[in-house]
C-alpha positions in Angstrom: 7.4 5.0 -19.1 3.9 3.3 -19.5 4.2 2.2 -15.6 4.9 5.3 -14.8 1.8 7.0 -16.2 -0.2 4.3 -14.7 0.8 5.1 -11.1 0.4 8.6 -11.8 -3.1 8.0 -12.5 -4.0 5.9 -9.2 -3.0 9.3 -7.2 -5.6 11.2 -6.0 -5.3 15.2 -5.2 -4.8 14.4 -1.8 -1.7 12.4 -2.3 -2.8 9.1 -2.0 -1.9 6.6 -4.1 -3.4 2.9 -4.3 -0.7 0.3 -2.1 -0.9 -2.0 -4.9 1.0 1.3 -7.3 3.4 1.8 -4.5 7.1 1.5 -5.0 9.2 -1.4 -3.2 10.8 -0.1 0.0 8.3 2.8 0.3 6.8 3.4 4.1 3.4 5.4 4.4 -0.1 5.5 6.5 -3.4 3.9 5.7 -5.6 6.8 5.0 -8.5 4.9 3.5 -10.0 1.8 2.6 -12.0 1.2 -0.2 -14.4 -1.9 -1.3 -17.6 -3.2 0.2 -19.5 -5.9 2.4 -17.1 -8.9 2.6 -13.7 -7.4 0.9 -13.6 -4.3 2.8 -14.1 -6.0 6.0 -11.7 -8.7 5.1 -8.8 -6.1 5.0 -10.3 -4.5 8.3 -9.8 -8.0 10.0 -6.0 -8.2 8.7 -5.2 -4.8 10.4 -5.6 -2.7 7.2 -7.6 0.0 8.9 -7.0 4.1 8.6 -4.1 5.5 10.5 -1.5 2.6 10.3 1.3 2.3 9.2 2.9 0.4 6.7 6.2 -0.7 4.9 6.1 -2.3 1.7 8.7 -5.0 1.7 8.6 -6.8 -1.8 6.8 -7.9 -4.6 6.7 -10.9 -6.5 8.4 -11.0 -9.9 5.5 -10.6 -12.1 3.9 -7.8 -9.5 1.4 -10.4 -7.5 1.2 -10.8 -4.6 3.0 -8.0 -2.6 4.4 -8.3 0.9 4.1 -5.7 3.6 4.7 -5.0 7.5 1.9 -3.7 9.2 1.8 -3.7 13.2 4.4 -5.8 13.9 3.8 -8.4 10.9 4.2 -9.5 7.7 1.2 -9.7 6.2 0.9 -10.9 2.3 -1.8 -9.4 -0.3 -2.9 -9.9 -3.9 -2.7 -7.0 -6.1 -6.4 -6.6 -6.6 -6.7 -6.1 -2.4 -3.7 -3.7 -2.5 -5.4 -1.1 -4.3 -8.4 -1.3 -2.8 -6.0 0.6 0.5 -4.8 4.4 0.1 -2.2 5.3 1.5 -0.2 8.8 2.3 3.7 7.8 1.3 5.9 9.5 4.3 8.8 11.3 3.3 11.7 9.7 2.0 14.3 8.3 5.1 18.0 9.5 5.2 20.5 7.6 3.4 21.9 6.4 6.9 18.1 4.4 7.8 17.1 7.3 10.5 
């Protein structure tokens, strides 16, 4: 339950949620990026800018790092990047992948 609470506390009123708190398998849109000078434009460079999109494809067992697909490819973060990106989960897909 504690992870739970934790995620619950990295959403903000708008519906964002920090990437790094986002559940395996989930698909969303970048709707901000956080950090400054070198970080911030780091994830820029890497494709992590507002309005794309995103599919989180795994994790590693002990929750670092994370893999996701973003324009095309796979692109592998540390945790402490990951929640530095908001993102806007989409609505769950239909049980047949449509």
């Amino acid at each position: 339950m504690k992870e739970k609470d934790d995620a619950a506390e990295c959403v903000s009123p708008g519906g964002e949620i920090a990437l790094g708190e986002a559940a395996i398998g989930s698909s969303g849109t970048i709707v901000r990026v956080r950090g400054e000078g070198k970080l911030r434009r780091r994830l820029f460079d890497m494709g992590l800018t507002p309005g794309a999109d995103l599919y989180l494809r795994k994790r590693a067992p002990l929750g670092d790092p994370l893999e996701i697909t973003i324009r095309g490819y796979e692109l592998t973060l540390r945790r402490s990047e990951a929640m530095n990106v908001l993102v806007r989960i989409s609505a769950k897909e239909s049980e047949n992948g449509k």
